[in-house]
MARLUM-736948 format. One record per atom (N, C-alpha, C, O): atom name; x, y, z; chain; residue number from 1; residue in one letter. Coordinates in pm, whole numbers, plus 50000, padded with zeros to 5 digits. Each point is the difference from the previous one (the first is absolute). Layout:
MARLUM-736948
NULUM  name     c1     c2     c3  chain  resi  resn
NULUM    CA      X      Y      Z      A   NUM     A
...
This chain:
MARLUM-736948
NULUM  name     c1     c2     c3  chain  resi  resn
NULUM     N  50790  50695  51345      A     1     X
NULUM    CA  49895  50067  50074      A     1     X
NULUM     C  49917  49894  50071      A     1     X
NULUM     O  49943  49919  49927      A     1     X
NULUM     N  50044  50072  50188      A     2     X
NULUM    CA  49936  49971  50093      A     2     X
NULUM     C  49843  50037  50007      A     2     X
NULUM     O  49963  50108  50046      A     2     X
NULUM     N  49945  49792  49903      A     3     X
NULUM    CA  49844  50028  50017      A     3     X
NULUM     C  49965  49980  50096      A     3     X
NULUM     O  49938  50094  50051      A     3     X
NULUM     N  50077  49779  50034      A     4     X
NULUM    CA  49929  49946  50100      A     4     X
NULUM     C  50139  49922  50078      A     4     X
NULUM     O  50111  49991  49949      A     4     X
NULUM     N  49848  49953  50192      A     5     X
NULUM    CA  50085  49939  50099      A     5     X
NULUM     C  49939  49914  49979      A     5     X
NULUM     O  49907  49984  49921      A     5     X
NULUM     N  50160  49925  50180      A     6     X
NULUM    CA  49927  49882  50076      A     6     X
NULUM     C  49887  50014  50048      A     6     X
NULUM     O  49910  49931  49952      A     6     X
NULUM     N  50064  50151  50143      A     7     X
NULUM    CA  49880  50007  50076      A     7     X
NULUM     C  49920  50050  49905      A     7     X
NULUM     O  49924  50064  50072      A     7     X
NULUM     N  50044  49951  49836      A     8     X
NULUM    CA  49912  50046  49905      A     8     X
NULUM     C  49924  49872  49920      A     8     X
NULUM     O  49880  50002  49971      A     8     X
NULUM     N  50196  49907  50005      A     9     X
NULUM    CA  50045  49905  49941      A     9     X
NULUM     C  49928  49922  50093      A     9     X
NULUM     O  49908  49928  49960      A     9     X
NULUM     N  50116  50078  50137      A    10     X
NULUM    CA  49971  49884  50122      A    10     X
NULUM     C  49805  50081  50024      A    10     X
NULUM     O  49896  49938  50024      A    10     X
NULUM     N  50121  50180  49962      A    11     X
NULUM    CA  49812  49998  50009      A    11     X
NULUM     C  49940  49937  49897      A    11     X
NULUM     O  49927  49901  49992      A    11     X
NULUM     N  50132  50202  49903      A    12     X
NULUM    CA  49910  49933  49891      A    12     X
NULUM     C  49981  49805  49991      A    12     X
NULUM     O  49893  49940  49983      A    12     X
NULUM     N  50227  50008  50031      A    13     X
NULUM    CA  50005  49875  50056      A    13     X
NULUM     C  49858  49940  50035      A    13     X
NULUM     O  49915  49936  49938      A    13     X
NULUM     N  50100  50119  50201      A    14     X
NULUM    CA  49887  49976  50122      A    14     X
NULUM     C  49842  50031  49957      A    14     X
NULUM     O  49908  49920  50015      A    14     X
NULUM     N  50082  50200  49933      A    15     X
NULUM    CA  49888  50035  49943      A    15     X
NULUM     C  49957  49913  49854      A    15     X
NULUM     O  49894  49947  49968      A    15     X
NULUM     N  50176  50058  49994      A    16     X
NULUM    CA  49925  49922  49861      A    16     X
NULUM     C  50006  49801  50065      A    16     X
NULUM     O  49923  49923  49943      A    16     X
NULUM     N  50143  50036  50138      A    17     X
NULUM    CA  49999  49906  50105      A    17     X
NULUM     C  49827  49995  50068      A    17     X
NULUM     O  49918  49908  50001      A    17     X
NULUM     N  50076  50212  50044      A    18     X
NULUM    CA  49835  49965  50094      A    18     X
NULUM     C  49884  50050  49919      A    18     X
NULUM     O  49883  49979  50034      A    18     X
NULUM     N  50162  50114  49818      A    19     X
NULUM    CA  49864  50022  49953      A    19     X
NULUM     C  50001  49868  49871      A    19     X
NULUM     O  49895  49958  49951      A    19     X
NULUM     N  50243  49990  50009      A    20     X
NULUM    CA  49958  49922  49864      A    20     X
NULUM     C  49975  49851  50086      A    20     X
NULUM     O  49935  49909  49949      A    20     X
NULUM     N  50120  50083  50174      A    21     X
NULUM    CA  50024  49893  50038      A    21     X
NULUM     C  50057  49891  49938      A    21     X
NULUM     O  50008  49987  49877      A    21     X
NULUM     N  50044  49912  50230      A    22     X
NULUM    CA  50141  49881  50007      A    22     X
NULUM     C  49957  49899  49874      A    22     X
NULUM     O  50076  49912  49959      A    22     X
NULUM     N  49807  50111  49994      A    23     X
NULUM    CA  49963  49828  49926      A    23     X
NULUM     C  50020  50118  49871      A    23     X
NULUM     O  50122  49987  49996      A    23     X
NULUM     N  49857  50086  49928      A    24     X
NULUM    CA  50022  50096  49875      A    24     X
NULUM     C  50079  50090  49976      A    24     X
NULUM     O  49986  50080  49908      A    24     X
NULUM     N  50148  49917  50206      A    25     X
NULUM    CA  50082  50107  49976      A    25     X
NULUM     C  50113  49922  49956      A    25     X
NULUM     O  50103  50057  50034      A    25     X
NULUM     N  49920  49830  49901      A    26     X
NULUM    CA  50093  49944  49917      A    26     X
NULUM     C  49944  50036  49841      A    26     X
NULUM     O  50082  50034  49915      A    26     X
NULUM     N  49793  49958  50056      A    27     X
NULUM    CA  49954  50012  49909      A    27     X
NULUM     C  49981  50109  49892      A    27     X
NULUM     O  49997  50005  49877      A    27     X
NULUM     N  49984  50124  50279      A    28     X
NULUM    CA  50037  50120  49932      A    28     X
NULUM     C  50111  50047  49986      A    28     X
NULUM     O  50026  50075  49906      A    28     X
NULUM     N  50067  49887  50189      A    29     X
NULUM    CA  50182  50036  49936      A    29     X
NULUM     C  50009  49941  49890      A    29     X
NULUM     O  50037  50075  49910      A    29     X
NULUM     N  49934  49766  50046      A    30     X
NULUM    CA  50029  49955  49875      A    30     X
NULUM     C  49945  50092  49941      A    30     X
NULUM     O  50100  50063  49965      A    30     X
NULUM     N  49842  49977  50009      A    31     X
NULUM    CA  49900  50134  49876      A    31     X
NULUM     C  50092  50114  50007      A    31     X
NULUM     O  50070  50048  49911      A    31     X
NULUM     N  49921  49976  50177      A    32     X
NULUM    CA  50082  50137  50031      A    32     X
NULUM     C  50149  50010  49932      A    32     X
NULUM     O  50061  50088  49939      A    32     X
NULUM     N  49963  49787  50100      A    33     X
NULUM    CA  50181  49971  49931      A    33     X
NULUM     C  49978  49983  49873      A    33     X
NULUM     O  50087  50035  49920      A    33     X
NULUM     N  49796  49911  50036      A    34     X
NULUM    CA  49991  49940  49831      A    34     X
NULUM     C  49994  50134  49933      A    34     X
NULUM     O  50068  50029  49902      A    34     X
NULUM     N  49847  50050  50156      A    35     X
NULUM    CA  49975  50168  49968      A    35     X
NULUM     C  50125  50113  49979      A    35     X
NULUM     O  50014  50098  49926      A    35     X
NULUM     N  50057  49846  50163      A    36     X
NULUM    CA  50148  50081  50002      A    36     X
NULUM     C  50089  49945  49896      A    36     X
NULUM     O  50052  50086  49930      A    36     X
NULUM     N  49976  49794  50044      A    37     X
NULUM    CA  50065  49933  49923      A    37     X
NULUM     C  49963  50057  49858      A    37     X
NULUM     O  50080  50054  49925      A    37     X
NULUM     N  49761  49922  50045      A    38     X
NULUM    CA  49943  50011  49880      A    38     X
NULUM     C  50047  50168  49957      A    38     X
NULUM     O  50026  50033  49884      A    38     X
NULUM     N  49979  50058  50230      A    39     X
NULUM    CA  50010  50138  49956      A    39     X
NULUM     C  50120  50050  49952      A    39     X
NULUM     O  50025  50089  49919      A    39     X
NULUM     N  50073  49805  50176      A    40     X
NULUM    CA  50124  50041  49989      A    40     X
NULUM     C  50066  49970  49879      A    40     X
NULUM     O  50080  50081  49952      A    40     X
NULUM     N  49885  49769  49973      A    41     X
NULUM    CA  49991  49978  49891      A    41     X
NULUM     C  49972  50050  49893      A    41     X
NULUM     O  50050  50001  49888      A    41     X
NULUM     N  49866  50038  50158      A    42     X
NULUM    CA  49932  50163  49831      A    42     X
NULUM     C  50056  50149  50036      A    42     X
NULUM     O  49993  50099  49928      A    42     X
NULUM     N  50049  49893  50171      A    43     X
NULUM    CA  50087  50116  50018      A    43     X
NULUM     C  50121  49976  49908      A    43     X
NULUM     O  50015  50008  49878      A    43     X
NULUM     N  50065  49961  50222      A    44     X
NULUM    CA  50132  49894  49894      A    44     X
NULUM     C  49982  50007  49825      A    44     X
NULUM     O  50089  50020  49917      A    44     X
NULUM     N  49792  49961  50066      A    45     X
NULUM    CA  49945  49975  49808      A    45     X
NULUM     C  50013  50159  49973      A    45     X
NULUM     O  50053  50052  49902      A    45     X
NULUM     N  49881  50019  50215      A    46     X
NULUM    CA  49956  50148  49923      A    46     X
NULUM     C  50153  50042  50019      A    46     X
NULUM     O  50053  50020  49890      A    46     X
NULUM     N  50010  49994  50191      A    47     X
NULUM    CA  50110  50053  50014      A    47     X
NULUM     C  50115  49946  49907      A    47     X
NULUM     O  50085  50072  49950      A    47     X
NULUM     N  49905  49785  50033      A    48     X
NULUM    CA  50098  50012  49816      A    48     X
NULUM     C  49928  50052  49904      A    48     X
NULUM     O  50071  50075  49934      A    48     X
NULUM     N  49816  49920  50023      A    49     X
NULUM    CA  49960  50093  49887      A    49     X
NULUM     C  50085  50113  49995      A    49     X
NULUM     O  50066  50030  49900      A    49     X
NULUM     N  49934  50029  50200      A    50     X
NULUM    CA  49991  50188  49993      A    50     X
NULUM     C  50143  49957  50004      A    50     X
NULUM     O  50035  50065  49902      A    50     X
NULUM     N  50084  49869  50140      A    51     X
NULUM    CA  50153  49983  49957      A    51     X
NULUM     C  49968  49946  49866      A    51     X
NULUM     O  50093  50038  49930      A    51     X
NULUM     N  49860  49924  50030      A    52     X
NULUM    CA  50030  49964  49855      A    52     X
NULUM     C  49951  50116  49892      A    52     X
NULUM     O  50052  50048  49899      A    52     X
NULUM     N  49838  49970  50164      A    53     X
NULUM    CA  49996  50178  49888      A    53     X
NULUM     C  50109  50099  50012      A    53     X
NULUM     O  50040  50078  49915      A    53     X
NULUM     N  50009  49902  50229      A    54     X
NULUM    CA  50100  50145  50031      A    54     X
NULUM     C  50105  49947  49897      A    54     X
NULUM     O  50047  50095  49937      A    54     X
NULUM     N  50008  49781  50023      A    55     X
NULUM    CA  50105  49930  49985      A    55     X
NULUM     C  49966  49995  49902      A    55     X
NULUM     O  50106  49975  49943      A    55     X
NULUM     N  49798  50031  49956      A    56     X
NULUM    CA  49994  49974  49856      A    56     X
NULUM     C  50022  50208  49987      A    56     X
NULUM     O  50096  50049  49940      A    56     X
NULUM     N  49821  50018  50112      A    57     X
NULUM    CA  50018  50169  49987      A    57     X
NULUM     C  50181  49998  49983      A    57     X
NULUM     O  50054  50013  49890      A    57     X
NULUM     N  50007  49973  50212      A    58     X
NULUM    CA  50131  50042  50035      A    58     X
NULUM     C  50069  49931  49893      A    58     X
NULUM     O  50107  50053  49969      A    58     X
NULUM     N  49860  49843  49966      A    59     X
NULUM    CA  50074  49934  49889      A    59     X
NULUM     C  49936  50080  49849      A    59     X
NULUM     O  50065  49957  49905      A    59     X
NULUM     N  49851  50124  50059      A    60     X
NULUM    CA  49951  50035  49904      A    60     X
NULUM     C  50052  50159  50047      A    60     X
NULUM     O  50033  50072  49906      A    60     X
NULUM     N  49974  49963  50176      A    61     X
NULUM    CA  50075  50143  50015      A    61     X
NULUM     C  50176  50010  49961      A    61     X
NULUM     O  50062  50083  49933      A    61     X
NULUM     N  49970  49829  50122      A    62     X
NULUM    CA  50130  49949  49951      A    62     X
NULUM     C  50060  50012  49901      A    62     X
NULUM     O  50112  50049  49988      A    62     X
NULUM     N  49780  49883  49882      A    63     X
NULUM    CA  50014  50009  49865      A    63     X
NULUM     C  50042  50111  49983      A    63     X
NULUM     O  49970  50088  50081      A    63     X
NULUM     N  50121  49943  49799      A    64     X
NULUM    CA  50013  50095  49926      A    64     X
NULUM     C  49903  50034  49898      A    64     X
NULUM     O  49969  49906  49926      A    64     X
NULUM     N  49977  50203  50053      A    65     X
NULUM    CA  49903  50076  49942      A    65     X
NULUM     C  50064  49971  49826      A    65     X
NULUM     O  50111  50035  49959      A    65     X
NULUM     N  49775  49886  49957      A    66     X
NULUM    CA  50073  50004  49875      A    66     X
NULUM     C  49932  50132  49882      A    66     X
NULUM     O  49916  49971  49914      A    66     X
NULUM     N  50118  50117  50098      A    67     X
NULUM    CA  49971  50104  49880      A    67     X
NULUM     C  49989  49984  49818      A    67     X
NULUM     O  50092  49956  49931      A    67     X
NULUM     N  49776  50089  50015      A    68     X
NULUM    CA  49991  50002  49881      A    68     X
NULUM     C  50102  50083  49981      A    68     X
NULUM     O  50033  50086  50080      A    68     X
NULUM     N  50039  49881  49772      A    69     X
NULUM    CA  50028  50162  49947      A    69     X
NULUM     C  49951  49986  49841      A    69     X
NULUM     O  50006  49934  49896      A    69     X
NULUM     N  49931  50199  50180      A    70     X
NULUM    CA  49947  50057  49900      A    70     X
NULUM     C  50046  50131  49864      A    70     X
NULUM     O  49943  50053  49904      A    70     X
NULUM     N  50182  49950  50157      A    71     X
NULUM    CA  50063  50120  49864      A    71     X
NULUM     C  50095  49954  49921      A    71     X
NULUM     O  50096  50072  49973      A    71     X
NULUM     N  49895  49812  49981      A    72     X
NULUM    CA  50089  49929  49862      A    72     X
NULUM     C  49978  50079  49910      A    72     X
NULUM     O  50047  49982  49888      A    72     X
C-alpha cells in the first residue's frame, strides 16, 4: 500500500527545510531516526512476547489431558 509519492515527500522535504531551517534540520532527522529506531525496537520486544505466549499456549494445549481416577 502506497501512503505517499514523491511529491509528497518532496513538500514535506521543502517545508520542514524553510520552517526548521538548513543549520537544525540534520539534528532533527537524527532524533527523528533515533525515535523510529527506538520504537521499532520495542515493537520487535512486544511482538516476541505475544509469539512466545501464543507458543507456550499452543504447546500446553497440545498436552494430553492427564485424568484422576477415581473409581478403584
Amino acid at each position: 500500500m502506497n501512503l505517499a509519492g514523491w511529491s509528497e515527500f518532496l513538500f514535506i522535504g521543502l517545508l520542514a527545510f524553510i520552517i526548521i531551517g538548513p543549520k537544525d534540520l540534520p539534528k532533527v532527522l537524527y532524533t527523528c531516526g533515533r525515535f523510529f529506531q527506538n520504537l521499532r525496537r520495542l515493537s520487535g520486544e512486544f511482538m516476541a512476547e505475544f509469539e512466545a505466549i501464543h507458543h507456550l499456549k499452543e504447546l500446553e494445549d497440545s498436552k494430553p489431558l492427564k485424568r484422576k481416577d477415581n473409581n478403584k
